[in-house]
N, C-alpha and C positions, 0 to 999 in steps of 0.2 A: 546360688544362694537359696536358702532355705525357706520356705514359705513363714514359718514362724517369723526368720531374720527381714522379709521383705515387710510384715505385718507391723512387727517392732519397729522397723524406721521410720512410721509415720505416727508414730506416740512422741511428743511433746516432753511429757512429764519424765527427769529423769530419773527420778524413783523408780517409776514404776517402769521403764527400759532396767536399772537394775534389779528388781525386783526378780523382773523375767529371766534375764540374765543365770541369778544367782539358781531359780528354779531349774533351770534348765541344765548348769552346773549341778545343783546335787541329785537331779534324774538321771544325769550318767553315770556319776559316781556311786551312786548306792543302788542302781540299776533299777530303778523306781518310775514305774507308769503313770502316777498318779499327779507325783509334782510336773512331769510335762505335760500330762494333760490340763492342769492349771496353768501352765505358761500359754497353752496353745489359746485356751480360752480365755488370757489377759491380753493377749496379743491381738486379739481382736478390736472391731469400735468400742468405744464406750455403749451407743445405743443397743450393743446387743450383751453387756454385762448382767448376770442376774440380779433382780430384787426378793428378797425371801424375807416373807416376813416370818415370826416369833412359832407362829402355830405353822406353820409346815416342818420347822424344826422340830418344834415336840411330837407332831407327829410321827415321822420319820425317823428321827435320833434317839440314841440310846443310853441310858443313865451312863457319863464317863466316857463318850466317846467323843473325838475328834470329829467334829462337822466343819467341812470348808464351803464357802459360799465364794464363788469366783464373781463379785462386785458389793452389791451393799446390803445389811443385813436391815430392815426396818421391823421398826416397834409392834404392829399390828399382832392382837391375840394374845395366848398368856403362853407361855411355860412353864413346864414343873418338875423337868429334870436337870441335874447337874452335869452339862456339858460344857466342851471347850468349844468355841466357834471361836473360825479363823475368817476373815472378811479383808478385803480392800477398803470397805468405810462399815462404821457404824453408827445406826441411830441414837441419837442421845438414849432417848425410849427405850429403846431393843439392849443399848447396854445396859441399864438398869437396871432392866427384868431379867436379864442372862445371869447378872452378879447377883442380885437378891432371892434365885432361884440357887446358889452354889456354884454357878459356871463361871467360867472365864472366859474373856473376850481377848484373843490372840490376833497378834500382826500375822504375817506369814513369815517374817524372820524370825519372829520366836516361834513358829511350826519348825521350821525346816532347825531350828538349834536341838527343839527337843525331839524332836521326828525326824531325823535326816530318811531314814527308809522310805517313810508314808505310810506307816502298817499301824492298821484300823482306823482308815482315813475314809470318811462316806461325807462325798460331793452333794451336796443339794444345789440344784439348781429351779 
């Protein structure tokens, strides 16, 4: 058994067992690094999901690009470019400021609908 599949059997939530699943399905099929390394790292505890708040995004991100945060996105700080961020939760706050800066705030089913490859996908953790 796979260490991801022994990880994923002690998640609770079955969302996010499919969640993982469905990642893990379109890293093979589109031969994409990225959505498995997001399954590897949902497959994980909770306590080691990241928290990112608003300003390590603007930092980092760049006007239009796909930002994935593998756990929860929080409000803290401002924003000022239009990006999409993909999150397992978001803060009331952090959505907000994401939308009234031009961005969208994306599940990971709607990544992987409009992203099946993963291409210009940058991880913040």
């Amino acid at each position: 058994m796979s260490k991801i599949r022994r990880m994923q059997r002690r998640k609770s939530n079955p969302n996010l067992i499919r969640l993982i699943d469905d990642l893990l399905m379109a890293s093979a099929q589109n031969n994409s690094k990225v959505w498995k390394e997001i399954a590897e790292r949902l497959a994980k505890p909770l306590q080691s999901y990241a928290e990112v708040n608003l300003g390590k995004i603007d930092r980092y991100g760049r006007e239009g690009e796909m930002i994935v945060v593998p756990g929860k996105v929080l409000g803290g700080g401002e924003i000022s470019k239009s990006v999409n961020v993909v999150a397992w939760k978001f803060s009331e706050s952090a959505r907000r400021k994401i939308e009234s800066a031009g961005g969208r705030c994306l599940t990971f089913e709607d990544a992987l609908r409009e992203n099946p490859e993963g291409k210009g996908v940058r991880i913040i953790v």
